[in-house]
C-alpha positions in Angstrom: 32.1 60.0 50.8 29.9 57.2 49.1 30.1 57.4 45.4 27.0 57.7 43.8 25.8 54.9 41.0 26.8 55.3 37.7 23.9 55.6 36.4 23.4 58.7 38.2 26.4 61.0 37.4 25.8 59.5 33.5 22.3 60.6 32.5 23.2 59.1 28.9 23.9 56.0 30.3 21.5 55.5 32.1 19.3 56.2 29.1 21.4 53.1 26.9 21.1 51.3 29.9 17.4 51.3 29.8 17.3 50.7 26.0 19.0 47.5 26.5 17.0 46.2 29.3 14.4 47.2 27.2 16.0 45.0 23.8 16.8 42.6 26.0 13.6 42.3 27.5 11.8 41.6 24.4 14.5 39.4 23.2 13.6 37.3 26.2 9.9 37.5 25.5 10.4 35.9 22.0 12.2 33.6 22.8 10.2 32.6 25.7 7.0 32.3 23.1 9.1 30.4 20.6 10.3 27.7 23.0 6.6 27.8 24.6 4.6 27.4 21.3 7.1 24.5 19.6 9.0 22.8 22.1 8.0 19.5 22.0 7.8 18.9 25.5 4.4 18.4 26.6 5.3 17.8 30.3 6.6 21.7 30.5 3.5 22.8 29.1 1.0 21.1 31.5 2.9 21.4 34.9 3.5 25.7 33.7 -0.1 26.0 33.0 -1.4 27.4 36.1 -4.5 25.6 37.8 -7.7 26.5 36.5 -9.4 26.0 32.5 -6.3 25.5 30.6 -8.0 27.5 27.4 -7.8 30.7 30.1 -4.5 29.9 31.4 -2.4 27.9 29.3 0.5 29.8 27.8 0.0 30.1 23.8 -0.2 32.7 21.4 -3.4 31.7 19.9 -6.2 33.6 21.1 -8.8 31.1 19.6 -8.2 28.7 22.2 -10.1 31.1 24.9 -13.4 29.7 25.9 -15.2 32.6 25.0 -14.4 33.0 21.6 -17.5 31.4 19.3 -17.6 28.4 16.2 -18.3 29.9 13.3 -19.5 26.8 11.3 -18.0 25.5 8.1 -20.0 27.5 5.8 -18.2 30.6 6.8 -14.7 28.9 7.0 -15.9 28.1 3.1 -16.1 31.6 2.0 -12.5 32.0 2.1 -11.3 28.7 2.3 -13.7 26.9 -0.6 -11.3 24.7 -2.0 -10.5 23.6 0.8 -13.9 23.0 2.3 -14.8 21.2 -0.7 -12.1 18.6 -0.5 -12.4 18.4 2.8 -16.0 17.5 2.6 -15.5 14.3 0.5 -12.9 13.0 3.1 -13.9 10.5 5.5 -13.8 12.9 8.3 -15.9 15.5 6.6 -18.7 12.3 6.3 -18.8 11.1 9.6 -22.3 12.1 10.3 -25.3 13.3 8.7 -29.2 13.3 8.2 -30.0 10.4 7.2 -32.0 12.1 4.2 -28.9 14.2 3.1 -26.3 11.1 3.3 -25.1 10.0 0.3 -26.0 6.3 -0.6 -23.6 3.8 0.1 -26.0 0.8 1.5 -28.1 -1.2 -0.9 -31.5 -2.8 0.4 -31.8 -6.3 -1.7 -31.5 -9.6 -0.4 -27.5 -10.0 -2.4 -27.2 -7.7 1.2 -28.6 -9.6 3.4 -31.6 -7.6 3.2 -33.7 -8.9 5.1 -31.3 -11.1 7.2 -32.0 -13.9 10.5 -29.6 -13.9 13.5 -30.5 -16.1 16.5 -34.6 -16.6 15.4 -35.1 -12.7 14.7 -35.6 -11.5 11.5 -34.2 -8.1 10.6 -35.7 -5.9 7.6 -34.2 -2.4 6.4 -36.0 -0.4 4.5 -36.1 3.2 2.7 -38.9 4.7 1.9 -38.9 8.1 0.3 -35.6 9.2 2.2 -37.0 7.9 5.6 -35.3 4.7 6.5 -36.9 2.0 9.4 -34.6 -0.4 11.0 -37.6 -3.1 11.6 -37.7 -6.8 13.5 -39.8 -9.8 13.6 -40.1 -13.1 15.1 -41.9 -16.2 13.6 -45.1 -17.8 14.9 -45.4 -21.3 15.4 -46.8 -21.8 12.0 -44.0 -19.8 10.4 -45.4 -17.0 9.8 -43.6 -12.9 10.8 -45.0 -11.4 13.7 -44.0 -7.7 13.9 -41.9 -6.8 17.1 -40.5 -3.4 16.3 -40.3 -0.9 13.7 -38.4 2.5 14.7 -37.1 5.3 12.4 -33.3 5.7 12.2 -32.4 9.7 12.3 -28.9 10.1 11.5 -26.5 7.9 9.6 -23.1 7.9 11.5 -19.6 7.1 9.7 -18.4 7.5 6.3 -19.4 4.5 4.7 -15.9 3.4 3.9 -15.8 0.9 6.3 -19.5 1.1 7.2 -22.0 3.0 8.9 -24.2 2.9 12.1 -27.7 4.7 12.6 -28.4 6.5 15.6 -32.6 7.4 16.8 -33.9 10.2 18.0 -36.6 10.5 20.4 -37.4 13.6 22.0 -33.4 14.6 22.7 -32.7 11.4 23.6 -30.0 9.5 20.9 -29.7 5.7 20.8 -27.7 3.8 18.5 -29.4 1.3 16.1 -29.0 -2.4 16.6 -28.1 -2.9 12.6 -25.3 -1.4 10.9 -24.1 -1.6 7.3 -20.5 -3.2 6.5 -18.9 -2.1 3.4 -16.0 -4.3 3.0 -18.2 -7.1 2.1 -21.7 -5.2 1.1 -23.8 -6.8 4.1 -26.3 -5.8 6.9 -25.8 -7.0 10.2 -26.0 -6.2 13.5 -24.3 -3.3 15.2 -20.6 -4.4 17.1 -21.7 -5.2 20.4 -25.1 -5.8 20.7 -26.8 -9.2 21.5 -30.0 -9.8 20.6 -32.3 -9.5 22.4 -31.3 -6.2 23.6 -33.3 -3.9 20.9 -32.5 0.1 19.5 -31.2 0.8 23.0 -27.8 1.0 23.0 -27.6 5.0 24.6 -25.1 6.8 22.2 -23.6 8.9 24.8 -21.4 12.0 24.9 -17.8 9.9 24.6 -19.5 7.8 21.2 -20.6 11.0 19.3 -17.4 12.9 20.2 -15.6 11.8 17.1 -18.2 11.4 15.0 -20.3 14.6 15.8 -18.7 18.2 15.1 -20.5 19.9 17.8 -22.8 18.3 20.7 -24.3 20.2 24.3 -25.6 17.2 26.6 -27.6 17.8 29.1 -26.2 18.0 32.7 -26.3 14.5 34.4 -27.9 12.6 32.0 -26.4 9.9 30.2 -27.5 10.2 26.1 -29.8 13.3 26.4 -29.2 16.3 24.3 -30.1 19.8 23.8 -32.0 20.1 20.5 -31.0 21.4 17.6 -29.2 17.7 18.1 -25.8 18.7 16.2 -24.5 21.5 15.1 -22.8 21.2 11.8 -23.2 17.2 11.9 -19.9 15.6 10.5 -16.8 16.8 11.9 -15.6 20.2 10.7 -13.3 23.2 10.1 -13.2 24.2 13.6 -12.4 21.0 15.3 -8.8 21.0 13.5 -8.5 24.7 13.9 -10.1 25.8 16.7 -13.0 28.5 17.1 -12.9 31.1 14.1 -14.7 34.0 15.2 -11.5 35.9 16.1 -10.2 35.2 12.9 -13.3 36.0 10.9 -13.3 39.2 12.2 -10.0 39.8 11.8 -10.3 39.1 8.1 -13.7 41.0 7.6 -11.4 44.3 9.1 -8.7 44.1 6.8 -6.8 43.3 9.6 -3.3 40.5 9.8 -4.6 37.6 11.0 -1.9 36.7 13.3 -2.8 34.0 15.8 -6.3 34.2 15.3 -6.5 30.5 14.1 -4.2 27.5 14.5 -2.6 26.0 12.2 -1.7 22.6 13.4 0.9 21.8 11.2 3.3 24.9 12.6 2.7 23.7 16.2 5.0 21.6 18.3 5.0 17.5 17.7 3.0 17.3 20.7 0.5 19.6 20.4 0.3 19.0 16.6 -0.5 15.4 16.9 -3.2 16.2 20.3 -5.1 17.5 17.3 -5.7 14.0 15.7 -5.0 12.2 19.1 -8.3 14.0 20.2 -10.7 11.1 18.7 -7.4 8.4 17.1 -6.3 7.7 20.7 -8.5 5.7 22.7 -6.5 3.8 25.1 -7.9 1.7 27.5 -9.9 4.3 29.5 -9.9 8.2 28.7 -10.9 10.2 32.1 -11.5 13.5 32.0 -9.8 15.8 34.1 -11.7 17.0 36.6 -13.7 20.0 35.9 -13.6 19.4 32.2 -16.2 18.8 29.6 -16.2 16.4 26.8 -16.0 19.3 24.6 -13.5 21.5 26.4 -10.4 20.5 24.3 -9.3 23.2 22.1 -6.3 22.4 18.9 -3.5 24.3 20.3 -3.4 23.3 23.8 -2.1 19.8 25.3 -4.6 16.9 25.1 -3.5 15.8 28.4 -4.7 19.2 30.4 -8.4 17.7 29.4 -7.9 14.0 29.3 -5.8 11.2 30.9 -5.4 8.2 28.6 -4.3 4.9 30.2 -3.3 1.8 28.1 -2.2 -1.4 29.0 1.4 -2.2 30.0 3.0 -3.2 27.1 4.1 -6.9 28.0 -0.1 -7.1 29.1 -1.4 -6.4 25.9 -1.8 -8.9 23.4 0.3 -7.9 20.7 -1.9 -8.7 18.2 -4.8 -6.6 19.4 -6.5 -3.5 17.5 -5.1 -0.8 19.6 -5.9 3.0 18.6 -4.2 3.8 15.7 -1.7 6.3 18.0 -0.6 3.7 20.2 0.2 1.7 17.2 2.4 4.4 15.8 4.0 5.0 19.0 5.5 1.6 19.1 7.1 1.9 16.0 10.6 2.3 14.9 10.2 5.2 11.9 8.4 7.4 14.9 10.9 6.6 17.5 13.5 8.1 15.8 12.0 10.8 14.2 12.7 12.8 17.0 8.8 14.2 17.0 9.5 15.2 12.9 6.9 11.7 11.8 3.4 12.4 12.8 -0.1 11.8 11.7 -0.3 14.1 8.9 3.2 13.5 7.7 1.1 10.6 5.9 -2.4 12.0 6.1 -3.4 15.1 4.6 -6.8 16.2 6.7 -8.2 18.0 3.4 -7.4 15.4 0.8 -8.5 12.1 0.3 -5.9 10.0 -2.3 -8.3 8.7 -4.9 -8.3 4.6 -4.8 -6.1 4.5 -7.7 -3.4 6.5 -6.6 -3.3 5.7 -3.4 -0.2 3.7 -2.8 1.5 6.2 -5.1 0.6 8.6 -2.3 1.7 6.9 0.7 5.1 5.4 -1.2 5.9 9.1 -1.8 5.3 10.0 1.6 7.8 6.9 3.1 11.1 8.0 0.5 10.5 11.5 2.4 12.4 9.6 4.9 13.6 6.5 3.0 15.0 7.9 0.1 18.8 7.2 0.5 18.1 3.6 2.4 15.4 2.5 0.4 13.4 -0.9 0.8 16.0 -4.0 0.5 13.5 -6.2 -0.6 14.6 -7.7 -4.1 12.6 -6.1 -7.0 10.8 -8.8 -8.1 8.9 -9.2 -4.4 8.4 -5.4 -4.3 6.7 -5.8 -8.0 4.5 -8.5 -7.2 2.3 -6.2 -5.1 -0.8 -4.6 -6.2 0.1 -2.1 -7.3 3.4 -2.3 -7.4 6.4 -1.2 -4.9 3.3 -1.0 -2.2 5.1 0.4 0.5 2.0 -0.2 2.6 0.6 -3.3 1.7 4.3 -5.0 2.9 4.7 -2.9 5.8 1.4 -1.4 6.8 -0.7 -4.6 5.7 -4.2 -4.8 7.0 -5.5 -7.1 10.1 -8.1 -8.5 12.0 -9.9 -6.4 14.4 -11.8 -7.0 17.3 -14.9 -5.6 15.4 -16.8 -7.7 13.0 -16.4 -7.4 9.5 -13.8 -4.9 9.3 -9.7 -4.6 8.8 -7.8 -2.2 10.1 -4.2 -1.0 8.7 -1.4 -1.8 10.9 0.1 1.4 11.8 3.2 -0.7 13.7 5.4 -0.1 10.3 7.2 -3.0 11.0 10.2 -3.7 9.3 10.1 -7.2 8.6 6.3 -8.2 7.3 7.3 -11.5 7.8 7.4 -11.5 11.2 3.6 -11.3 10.9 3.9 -15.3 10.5 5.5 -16.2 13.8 3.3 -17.0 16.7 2.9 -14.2 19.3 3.0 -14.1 22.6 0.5 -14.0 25.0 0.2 -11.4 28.2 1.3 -12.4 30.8 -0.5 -13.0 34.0 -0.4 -9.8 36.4 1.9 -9.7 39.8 0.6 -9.3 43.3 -0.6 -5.8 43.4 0.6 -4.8 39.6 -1.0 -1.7 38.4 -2.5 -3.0 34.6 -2.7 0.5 33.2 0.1 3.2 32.6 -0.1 6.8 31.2 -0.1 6.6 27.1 3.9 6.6 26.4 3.4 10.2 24.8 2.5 11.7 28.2 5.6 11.6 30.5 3.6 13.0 33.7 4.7 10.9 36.8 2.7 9.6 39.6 3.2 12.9 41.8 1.6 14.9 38.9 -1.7 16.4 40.1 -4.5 14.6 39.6 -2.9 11.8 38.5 -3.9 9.3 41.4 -7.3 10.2 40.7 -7.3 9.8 37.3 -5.7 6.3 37.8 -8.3 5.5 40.8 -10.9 6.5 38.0 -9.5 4.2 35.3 -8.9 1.7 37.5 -12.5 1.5 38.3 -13.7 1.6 35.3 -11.6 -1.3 34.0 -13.1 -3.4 37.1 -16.6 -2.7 35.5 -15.5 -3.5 32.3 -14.1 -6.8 32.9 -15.1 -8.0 36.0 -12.8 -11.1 36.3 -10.1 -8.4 36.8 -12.2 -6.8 39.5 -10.8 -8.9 42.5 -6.9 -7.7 41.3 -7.8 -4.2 40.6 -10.3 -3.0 43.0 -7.4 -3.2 45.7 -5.5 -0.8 44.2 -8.4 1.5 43.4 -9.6 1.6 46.6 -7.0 4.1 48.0 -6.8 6.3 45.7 -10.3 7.1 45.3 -10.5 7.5 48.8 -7.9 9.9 48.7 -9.9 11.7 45.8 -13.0 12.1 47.9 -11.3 13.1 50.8 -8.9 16.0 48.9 -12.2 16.8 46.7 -15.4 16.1 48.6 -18.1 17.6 45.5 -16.1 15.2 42.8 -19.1 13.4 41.9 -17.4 10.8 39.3 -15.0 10.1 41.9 -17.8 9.0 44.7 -19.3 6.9 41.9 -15.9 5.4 40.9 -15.8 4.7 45.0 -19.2 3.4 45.5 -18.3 0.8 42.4 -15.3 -0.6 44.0 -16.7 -0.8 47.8 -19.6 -2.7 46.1 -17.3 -5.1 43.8 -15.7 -5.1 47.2 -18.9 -6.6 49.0 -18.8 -4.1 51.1 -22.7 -2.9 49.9 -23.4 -0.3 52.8 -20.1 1.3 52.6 -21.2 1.5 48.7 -24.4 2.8 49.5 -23.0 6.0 51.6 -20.6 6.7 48.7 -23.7 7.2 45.9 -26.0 8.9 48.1 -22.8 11.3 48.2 -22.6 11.6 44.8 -26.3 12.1 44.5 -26.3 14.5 47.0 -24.5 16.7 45.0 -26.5 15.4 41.5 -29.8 15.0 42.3 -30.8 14.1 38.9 -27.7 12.3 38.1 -29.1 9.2 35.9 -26.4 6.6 36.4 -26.1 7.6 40.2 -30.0 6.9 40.4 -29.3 3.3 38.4 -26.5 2.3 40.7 -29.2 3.1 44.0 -31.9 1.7 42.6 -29.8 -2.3 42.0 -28.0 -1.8 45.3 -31.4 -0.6 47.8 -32.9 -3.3 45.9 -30.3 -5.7 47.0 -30.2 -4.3 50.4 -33.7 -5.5 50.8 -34.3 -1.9 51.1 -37.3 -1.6 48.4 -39.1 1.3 49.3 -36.3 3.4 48.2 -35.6 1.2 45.4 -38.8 2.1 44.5 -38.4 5.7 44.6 -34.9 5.7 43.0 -36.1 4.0 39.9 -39.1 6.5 40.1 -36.6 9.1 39.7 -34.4 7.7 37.1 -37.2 7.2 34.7 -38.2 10.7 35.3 -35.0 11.7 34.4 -34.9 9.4 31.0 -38.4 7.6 30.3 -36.7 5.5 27.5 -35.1 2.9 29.1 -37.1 -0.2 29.2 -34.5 -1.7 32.0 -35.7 1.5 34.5 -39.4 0.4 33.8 -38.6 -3.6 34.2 -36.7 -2.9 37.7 -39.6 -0.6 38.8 -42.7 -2.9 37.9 -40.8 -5.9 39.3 -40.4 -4.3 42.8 -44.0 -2.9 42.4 -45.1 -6.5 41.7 -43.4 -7.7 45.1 -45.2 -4.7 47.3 -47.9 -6.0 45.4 -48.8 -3.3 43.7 -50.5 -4.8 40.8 -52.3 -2.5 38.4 -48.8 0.0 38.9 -46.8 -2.9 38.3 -48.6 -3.5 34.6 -48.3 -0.2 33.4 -44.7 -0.3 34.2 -44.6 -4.0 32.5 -46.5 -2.6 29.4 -44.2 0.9 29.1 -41.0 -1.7 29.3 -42.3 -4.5 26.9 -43.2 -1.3 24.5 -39.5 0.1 24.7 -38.5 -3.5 24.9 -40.8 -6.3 22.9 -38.2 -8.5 22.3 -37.0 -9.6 26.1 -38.8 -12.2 27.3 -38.0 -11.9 31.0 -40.1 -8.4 30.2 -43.0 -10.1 29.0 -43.0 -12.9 31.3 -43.9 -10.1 34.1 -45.8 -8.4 32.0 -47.7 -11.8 31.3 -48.1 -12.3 35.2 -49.2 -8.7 35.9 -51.9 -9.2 33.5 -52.9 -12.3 35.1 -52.9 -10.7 38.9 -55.5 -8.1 37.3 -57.9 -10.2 36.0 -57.2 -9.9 32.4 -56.3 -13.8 31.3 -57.6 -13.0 27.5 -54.1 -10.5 26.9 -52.4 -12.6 29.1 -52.7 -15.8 26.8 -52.0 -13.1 23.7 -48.8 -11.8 25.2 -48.3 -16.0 25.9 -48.5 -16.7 22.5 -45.8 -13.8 21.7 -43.8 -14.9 24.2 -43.9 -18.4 22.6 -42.8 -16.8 19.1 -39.9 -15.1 20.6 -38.5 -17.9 22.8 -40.1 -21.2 20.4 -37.2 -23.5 22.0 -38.7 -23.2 25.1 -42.6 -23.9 24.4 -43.0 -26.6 26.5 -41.3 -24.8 29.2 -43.3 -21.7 29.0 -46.5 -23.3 29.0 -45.9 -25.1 32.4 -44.8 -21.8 34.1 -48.4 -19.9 32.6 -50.1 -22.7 33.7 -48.7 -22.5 37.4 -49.0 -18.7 37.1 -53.2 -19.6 36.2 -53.6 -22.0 39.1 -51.6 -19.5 42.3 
């Protein structure tokens, strides 16, 4: 006769039994949230996370990270945490944007700051006038005197000031950076990084350049710098963006209730998901892609940077070893975070809430190296390590500050290399690529391989991007772009960035109706997509195909009636129908948005012409003449030949 189980003829053991499955049980499920929340191994995290919104399904304790769960704004965070707030407010971070009538002063306006100043024949003037500041511009007549080009209103001061600041415009929703920008280090106006006169106040500031500097941002689907108004919400970065969403935890505290996981804390969470906290605006890489399905605004402290973005830099024998990488990438190459084991980190030196004041600054950071230095200290001789100022400067020997790629400005080397001297030798220079090389890799910190999910795409994405960027590069990249954004549009037919990315490299590719197919897929799926529209518009155009040139630049400016390039490419293809008196009050709407690009005026000019109106024409002659005076003789011939057709 079969026995039956123990547990059976034992009622009592059955009972202890149970007990210790029970124990057991939740030994297992504490141990499974410690290892989860700070193991350092950011590669478990994102291939466990189930597919889907990572804030839903990523495993973590904190609740805050859920979608759902609202900002509260730093006033509230304040009323607990005022100190803090305080402090936190005079840091850098807590100054990167604001009003540009509640920012605190740090330009000055006379002429010892270049105020007004002359680059390349334009004149620049700043100028505050009972906390409204205009950003204005002038070119000189042919007897000398200014002639008024453009005066706009700068909204919003963006950055600190410690290094300098930027200005960004407002104008109806839509935010464009300012061509001048104030540089600290030596107390100067000049123009903004980047621009070239004479593109004017149009630079769009788009959702990827207000990330870090914004706290909060909602842009509107499909545009490219459009926003819903109220513009910001809380202006310079805040509480929230470090913590996550506090509404859990303000109600938790308003009830009397323990607070437990209601808020992160970064500085208990694992190295990786500590440092995706800062790494959310100080790594920039070569090309950040979202992941598909996420927002610029997705990302949530607590969860893994790389379930919302894929960072690519260069290889590391094809960068130039002397150029301004991200701050992160920097640190990542050095020895002291190496072998830390994931203990060094961003805020092992930087305290997010607490600014060292100038004079005790290398105090700070020399305290902050002998956490780790204390028993092998620096081997310089003493004499050396006083002569800095101050002196025994950990930083100034080992962190010294360099040359960027931005004007004006020095950046601290965040290499930490050993021997400063070494800063003397001469470097070496990247290398060329091989035959089919892939230029980009993963950032180092993110160990997914090539079979991770997504990853193809992202690269294919990157890769594209990178081809745009620097187009000499385009006939060695697009190659290797070309099947793996096929493959994306294939797996993921509605991926609208991908079909863009596509129709970017088919068209670098000369392949221009293969190109063509690929955006009016995209746009098929976006039909108000702005950029999509831009990219139709050039390539019908090209194609000879001008009617629906026509109709996609019709669109675009609908879309975003700011852009004097939308309102040139229109009137000029409205010029060739001829469409004349359409063509000039597209001419007039871009040399208005525009009055400083003289291949603007110089249709504008002819349009006037073709309608009868010679009297503006020969004004809009002589402003043309003011803004281009090198090439009077020139200019004159060509009206003159435009008179006599």
């Amino acid at each position: 006769m079969k026995r039956a189980p123990r547990t059976a003829r034992n009622p009592l053991f059955a009972i202890l039994l149970g007990i210790g499955v029970l124990v057991f049980g939740s030994l297992l499920a504490v141990v499974t949230w410690f290892w989860q929340t700070w193991s350092s191994d950011l590669v478990r995290h994102a291939r466990d996370a189930p597919a889907g919104d990572p804030r839903n399904t990523f495993p973590t304790p904190y609740r805050n990270v859920r979608p759902e769960v609202r900002y509260v704004g730093d006033k509230t965070c304040a009323l607990c945490h005022a100190g803090l707030a305080e402090s936190f407010h005079r840091h850098p971070m807590g100054r990167s944007l604001a009003p540009i009538s509640d920012a605190g002063s740090v330009e000055r306006y006379d002429q010892a700051a270049r105020n007004p100043f002359e680059k390349d024949g334009f004149q620049f003037l700043i100028e505050r006038q009972e906390g409204h500041v205009f950003h204005r511009e002038f070119c000189q007549n042919s007897q000398g005197l200014p002639v008024p080009l453009q005066s706009v209103e700068v909204h919003y001061a963006i950055g600190s000031g410690a290094r300098g600041r930027s200005y960004l415009i407002n104008r109806d929703g839509y935010v464009f950076q300012s061509l001048l920008s104030w540089y600290t280090q030596p107390g100067a106006w000049d123009l903004t990084p980047g621009f070239q006169v004479p593109e004017q106040f149009e630079r769009p500031a788009e959702p990827s350049c207000l990330f870090c500097h914004a706290n909060q941002v909602e842009p509107i689907t499909n545009t490219i710098n459009r926003y819903r108004q109220p513009l910001f919400r809380g202006y310079a970065i805040g509480c929230e963006r470090c913590h996550g969403p506090g509404e859990l935890h303000v109600q938790a505290q308003q009830a009397g209730n323990a607070a437990a996981n209601t808020i992160v804390n970064p500085g208990r969470l694992s190295p990786a998901l500590r440092d995706a906290v800062c790494q959310q605006c100080h790594l920039q890489g070569e090309s950040r892609i979202l992941r598909r399905g996420r927002q610029q605004f997705d990302y949530r402290p607590g969860l893994p940077l790389n379930l919302f973005w894929s960072v690519f830099v260069r290889s590391s024998d094809l960068a130039d070893s002397e150029s301004a990488g991200s701050h992160t990438e920097q640190v990542y190459v050095s020895r002291c975070f190496q072998q830390s084991q994931g203990r060094l980190g961003c805020i092992s030196c930087h305290d997010p809430h607490v600014l060292p004041e100038s004079d005790h600054r290398a105090e700070h950071y020399r305290r902050r190296c002998l956490t780790c230095h204390e028993k092998q200290g620096c081997t310089q001789v003493v004499s050396l390590r006083s002569a800095t100022v101050p002196a025994d400067n950990c930083v100034q020997c080992h962190m010294a500050r360099t040359g960027s790629r931005i004007v004006h400005r020095a950046v601290t080397d965040h290499r930490i290399r050993r021997k400063p001297d070494a800063d003397g030798r001469p470097q070496d220079s990247p290398r060329r690529l091989f035959p089919g090389e892939i230029p980009l890799v993963l950032f180092p910190g993110d160990k997914r391989g090539p079979e991770d999910d997504g990853i193809a795409h992202d690269l294919g994405l990157a890769l594209a991007e990178l081809a745009k960027t620097y187009p000499p590069l385009s006939a060695h990249v697009n190659p290797i772009a070309l099947p793996r954004l096929e493959a994306a549009v294939r797996t993921a037919p509605d991926d609208v960035p991908a079909w863009e990315a596509y129709g970017l490299v088919l068209w670098q590719m000369d392949r221009k109706s293969d190109a063509l197919g690929a955006f009016e897929a995209a746009l098929a799926l976006s039909p108000e997509r702005e950029i999509t529209l831009t990219y139709l518009g050039v390539l019908t155009a090209a194609l000879a195909r001008r009617e629906e040139a026509i109709a996609y630049w019709q669109r675009a400016i609908a879309v975003n009636p700011w852009c004097s390039a939308y309102h040139f490419r229109l009137a000029g293809l409205l010029a060739a129908r001829p469409n004349w008196p359409q063509a000039l009050a597209e001419s007039e709407a871009a040399s208005a948005l525009n009055p400083a690009a003289p291949e603007m005026r110089r249709l504008l000019i002819t349009c006037l012409l073709r309608t009868g109106q010679e009297v503006r024409a020969r004004r809009e002659l002589d402003m043309l003449l003011s803004i281009r005076p090198r090439e009077r003789e020139q200019l004159r011939e060509w009206f003159s030949g435009q008179i006599r057709r």
